[in-house]
C-alpha positions as a printed NumPy array, in Angstrom:
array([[161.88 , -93.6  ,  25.565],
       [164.093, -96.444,  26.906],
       [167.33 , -94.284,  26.942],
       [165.285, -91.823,  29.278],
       [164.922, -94.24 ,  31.751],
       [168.867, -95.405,  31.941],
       [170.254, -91.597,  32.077],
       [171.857, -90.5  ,  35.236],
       [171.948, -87.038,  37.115],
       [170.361, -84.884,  34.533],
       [169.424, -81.565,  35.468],
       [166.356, -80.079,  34.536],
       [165.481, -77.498,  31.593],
       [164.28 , -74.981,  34.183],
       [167.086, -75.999,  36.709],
       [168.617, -72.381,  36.762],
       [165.506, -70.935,  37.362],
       [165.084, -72.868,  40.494],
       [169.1  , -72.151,  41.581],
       [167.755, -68.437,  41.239],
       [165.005, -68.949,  44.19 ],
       [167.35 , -69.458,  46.628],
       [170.345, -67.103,  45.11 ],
       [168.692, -64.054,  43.838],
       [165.384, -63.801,  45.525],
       [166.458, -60.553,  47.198],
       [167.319, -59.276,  43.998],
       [164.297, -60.808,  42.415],
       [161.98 , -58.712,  44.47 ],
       [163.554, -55.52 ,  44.254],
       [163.623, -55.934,  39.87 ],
       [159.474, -56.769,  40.598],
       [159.267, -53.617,  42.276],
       [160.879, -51.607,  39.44 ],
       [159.151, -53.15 ,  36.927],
       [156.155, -51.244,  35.5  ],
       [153.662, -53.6  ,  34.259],
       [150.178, -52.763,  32.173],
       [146.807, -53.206,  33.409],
       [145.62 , -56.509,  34.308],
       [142.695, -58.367,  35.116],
       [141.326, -61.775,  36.65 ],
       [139.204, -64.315,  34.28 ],
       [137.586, -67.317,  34.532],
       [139.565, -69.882,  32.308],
       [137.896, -73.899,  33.291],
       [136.859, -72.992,  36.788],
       [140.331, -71.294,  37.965],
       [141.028, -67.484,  38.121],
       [143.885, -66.316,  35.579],
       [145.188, -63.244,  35.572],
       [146.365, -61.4  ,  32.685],
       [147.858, -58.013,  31.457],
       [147.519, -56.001,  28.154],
       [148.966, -53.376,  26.359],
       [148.724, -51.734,  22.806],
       [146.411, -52.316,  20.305],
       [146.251, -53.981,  17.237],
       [145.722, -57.113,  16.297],
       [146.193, -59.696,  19.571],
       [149.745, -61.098,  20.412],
       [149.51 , -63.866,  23.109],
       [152.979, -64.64 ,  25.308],
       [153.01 , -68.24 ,  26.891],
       [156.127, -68.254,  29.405],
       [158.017, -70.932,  30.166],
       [158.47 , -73.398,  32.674],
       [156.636, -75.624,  33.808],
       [155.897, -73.098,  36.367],
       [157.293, -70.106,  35.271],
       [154.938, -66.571,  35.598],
       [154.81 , -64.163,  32.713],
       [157.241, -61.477,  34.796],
       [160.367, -61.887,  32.603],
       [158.546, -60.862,  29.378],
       [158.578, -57.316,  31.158],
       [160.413, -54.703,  29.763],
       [161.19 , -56.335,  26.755],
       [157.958, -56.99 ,  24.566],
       [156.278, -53.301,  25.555],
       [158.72 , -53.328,  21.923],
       [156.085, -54.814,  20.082],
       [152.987, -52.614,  21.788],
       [153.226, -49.773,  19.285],
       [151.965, -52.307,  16.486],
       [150.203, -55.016,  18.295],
       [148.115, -55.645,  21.304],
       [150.295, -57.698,  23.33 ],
       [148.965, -60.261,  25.949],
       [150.378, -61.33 ,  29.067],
       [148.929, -63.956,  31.519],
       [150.039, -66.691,  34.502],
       [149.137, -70.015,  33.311],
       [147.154, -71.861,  36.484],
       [149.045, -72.012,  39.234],
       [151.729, -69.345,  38.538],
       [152.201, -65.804,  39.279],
       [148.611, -64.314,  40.706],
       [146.998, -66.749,  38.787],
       [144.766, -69.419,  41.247],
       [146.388, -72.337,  42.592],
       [145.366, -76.132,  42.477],
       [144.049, -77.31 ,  45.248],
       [145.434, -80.681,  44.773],
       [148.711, -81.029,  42.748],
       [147.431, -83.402,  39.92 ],
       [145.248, -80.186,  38.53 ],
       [148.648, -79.101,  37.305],
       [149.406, -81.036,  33.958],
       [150.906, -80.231,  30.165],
       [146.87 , -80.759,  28.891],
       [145.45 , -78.263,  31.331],
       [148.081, -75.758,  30.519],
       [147.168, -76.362,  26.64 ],
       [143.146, -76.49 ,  26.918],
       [143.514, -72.592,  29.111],
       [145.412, -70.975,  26.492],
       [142.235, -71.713,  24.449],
       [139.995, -71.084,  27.313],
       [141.697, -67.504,  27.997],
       [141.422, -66.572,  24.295],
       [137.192, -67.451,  24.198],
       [137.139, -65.673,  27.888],
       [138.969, -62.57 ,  26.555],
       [136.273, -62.606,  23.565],
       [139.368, -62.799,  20.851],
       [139.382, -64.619,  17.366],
       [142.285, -65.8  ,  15.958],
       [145.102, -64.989,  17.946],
       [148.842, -64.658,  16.821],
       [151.051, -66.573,  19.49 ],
       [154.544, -66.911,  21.02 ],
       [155.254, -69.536,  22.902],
       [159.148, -69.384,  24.923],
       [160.909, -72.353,  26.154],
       [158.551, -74.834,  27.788],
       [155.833, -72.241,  26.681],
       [156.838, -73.29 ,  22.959],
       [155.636, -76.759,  23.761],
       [152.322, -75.914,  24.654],
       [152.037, -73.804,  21.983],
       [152.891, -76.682,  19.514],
       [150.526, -78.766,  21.314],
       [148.175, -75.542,  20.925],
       [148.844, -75.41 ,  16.995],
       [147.884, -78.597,  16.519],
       [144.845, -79.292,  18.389],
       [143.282, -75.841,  17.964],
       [144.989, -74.782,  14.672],
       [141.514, -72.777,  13.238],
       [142.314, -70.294,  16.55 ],
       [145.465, -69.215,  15.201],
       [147.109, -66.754,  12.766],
       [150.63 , -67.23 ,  13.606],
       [152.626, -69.058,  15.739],
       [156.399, -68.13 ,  17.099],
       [158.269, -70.621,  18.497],
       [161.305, -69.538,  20.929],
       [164.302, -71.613,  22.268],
       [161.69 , -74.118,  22.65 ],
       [161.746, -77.688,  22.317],
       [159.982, -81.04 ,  20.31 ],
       [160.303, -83.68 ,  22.511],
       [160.969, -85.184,  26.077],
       [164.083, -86.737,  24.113],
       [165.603, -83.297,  23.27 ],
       [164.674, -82.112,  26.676],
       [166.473, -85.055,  28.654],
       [169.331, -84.432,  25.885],
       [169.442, -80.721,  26.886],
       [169.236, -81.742,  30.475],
       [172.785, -83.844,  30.086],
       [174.321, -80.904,  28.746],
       [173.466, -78.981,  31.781],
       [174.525, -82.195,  33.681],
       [177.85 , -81.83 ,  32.282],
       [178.304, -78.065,  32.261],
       [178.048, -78.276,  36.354],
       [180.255, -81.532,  36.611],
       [183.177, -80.131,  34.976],
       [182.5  , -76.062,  36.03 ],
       [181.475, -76.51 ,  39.385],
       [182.849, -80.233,  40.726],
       [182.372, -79.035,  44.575],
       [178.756, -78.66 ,  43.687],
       [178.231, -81.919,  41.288],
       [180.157, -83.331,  44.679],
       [177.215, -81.876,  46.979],
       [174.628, -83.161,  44.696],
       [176.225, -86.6  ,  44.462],
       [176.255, -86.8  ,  48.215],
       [172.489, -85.289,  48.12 ],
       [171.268, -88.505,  45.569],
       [173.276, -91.141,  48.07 ],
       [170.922, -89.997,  50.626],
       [168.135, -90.795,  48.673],
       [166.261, -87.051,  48.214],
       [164.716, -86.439,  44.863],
       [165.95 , -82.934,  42.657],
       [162.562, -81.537,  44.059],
       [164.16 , -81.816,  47.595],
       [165.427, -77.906,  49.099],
       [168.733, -79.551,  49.771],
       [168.748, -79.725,  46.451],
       [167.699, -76.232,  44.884],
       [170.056, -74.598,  47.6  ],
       [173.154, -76.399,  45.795],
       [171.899, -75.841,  42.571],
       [171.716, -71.944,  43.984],
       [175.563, -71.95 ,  43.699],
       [175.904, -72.482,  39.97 ],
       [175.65 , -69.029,  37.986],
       [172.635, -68.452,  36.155],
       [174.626, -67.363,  33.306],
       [176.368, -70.619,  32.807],
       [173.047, -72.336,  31.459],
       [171.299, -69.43 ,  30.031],
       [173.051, -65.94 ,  28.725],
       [175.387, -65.689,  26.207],
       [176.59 , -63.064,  27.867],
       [176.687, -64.043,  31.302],
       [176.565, -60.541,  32.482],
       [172.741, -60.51 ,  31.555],
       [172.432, -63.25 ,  34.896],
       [170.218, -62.316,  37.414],
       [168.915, -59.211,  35.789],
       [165.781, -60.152,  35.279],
       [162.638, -61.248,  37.083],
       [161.913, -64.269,  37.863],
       [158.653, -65.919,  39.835],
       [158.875, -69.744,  39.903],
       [156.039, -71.655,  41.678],
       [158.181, -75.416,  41.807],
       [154.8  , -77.322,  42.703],
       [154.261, -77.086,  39.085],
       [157.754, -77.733,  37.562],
       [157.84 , -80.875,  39.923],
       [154.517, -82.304,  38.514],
       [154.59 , -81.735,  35.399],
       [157.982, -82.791,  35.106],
       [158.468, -84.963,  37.392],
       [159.599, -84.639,  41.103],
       [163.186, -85.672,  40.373],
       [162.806, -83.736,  37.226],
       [166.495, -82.218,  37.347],
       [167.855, -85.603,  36.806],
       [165.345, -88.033,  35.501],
       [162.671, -86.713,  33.285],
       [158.806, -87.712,  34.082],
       [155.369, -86.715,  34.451],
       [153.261, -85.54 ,  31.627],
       [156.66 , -84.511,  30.168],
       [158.538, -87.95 ,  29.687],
       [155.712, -88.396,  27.258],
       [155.912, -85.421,  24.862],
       [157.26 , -85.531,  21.273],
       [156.106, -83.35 ,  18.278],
       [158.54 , -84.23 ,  15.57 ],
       [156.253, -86.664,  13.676],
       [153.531, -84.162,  13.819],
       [155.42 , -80.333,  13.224],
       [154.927, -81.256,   9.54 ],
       [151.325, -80.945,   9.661],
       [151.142, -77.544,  11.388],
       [148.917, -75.317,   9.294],
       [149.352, -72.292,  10.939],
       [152.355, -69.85 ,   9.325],
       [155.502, -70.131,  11.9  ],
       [158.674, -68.751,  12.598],
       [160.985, -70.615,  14.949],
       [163.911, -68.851,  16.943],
       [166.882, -69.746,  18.058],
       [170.234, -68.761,  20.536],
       [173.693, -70.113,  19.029],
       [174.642, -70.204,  22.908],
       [171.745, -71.643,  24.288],
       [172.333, -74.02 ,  27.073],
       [168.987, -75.538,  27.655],
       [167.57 , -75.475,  24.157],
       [170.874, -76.608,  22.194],
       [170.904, -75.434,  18.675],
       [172.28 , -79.308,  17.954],
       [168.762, -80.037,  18.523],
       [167.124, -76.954,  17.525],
       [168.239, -76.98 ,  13.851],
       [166.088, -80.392,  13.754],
       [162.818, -77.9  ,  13.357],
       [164.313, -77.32 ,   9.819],
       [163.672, -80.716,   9.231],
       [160.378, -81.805,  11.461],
       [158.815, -78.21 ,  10.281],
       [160.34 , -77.604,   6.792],
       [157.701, -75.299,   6.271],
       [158.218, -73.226,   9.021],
       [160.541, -70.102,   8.913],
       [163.979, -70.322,  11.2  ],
       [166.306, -67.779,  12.616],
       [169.292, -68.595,  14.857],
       [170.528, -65.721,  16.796],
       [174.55 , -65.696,  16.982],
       [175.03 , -63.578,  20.152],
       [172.502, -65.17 ,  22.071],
       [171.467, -67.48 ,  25.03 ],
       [167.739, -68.821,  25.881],
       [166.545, -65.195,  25.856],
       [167.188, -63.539,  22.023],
       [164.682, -60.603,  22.851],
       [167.007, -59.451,  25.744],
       [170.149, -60.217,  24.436],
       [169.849, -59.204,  20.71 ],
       [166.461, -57.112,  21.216],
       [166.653, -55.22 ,  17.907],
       [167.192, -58.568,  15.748],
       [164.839, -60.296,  17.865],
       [161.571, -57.815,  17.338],
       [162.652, -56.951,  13.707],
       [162.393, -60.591,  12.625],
       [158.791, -61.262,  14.785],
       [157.453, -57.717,  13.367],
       [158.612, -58.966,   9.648],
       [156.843, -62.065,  10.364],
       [153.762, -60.866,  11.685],
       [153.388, -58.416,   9.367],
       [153.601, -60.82 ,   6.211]])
């Protein structure tokens, strides 16, 4: 964990998703508007109101978005897909989306987020559950696997990472993608650190606002901006850290699975973008050796988001796995 500490101006894994507050929000809320979602509910989940949506039937497919801080909007369109066979589950982890917020910011850590997704299957009266976990959502659902591994019939693991290492790794790519793509901006940001203001600062998030979504995220950046996205940064900024986009901390700085992916018990398919910017498949192919057991697919044409940008391979290979 050493090397963590001695990095310098690392931007964060959801970084782009915080540019986009400030860049797209107009276009953010018009996409909510046109985006149909299923019926949803409010439930109880360790004393804080969650809400969640359904659709299909079948047996239960749980969807644990990314972040930290991250709602469950982007999964809409694009997993309605897998309603014909399954009945697929969407909720806002604590303090996201319409889900309740903390009344003081240390309610929001990586634990909490873990212990609800078991809380919202007991409230929802479910068994086993299968489970996808995206991006930071793949790291609670690792966490998930192994602490409550008799809840589970499957777990899916997407553009996700296995330790604060790979994260802070991924985080220098980033760093380096806006250096030498966008030096006016690194310029900004450099003049933003001499003044002292942490990455959670708004001086901040509006300079990271001029760097293209698609440069981090899409491999093809025409996909940028399309979708929705609802970011609450009070949790990104305490779970990982308040100057999270350049020096990894909170419960985060912490986190590292590899020892432990070998003992997962649960069948698991892991999924991957050859162009992925925040999840780089340098690191990613390391699952085939921390989780030899577990099945792997790496997605040629695709950034951090396989089921939009290769939908048909994407839902073919979860619907072959679930099925097995």
């Amino acid at each position: 964990m050493k090397t963590l500490r001695q990095s310098n101006f690392l931007a964060g894994l959801l970084l782009t998703l915080l540019m986009c507050l400030a860049a797209v929000s107009a276009h953010v809320q018009t996409q909510h508007e046109e985006i149909k979602h299923p019926p949803g509910d409010f439930v109880t989940v360790n004393g804080a109101r969650l809400w969640y949506e359904t659709e299909g039937h079948g047996k239960p497919l749980l969807l644990i978005a990314g972040g930290p801080g991250a709602s469950h909007n982007y999964f809409h369109p694009h997993f309605s897909a897998l309603a014909d066979s399954f009945c697929v589950i969407y909720f806002d982890a604590f303090g996201r989306g319409r889900s309740e917020r903390a009344k003081s910011l240390k309610e929001y850590t990586f634990t909490r987020d873990v212990d609800d997704v078991e809380g919202l299957r007991r409230a929802l009266g479910l068994e086993k559950i299968n489970l996808i976990g995206h991006s930071y959502g793949g790291m609670v659902a690792q966490a998930y696997a192994l602490k409550y591994p008799s809840s589970i019939m499957k777990l899916i693991l997407a553009n996700t990472l296995f330790s604060a290492e790979m994260w802070q790794a991924n985080n220098d790519n980033c760093n380096n993608e806006i250096r030498n793509q966008y030096p006016e901006v690194w310029e900004k940001i450099q003049r933003l650190r001499a003044q002292g203001l942490h990455s959670s600062a708004q001086e901040h998030q509006n300079a990271y606002g001029e760097v293209p979504l698609g440069l981090f995220y899409f491999y093809n950046a025409s996909r940028a901006g399309k979708e929705p996205l609802d970011v609450n940064p009070d949790v990104y900024y305490t779970i990982a850290g308040d100057d999270a986009d350049f020096l990894i901390g909170g419960d985060m700085a912490s986190v590292d699975f590899r020892v432990e992916l070998k003992r997962l018990s649960v069948p698991t398919l892991i999924l991957a973008g050859r162009f992925d910017r925040v999840a780089l498949p340098r690191f990613s192919v390391q699952f085939k050796r921390y989780a030899p057991q577990a099945e792997f697919v790496m997605f040629e044409e695709s950034g951090h988001h396989p089921y939009i940008e290769e939908p048909d391979r994407t839902f073919n290979a979860i619907r072959k796995f679930l099925r097995k």
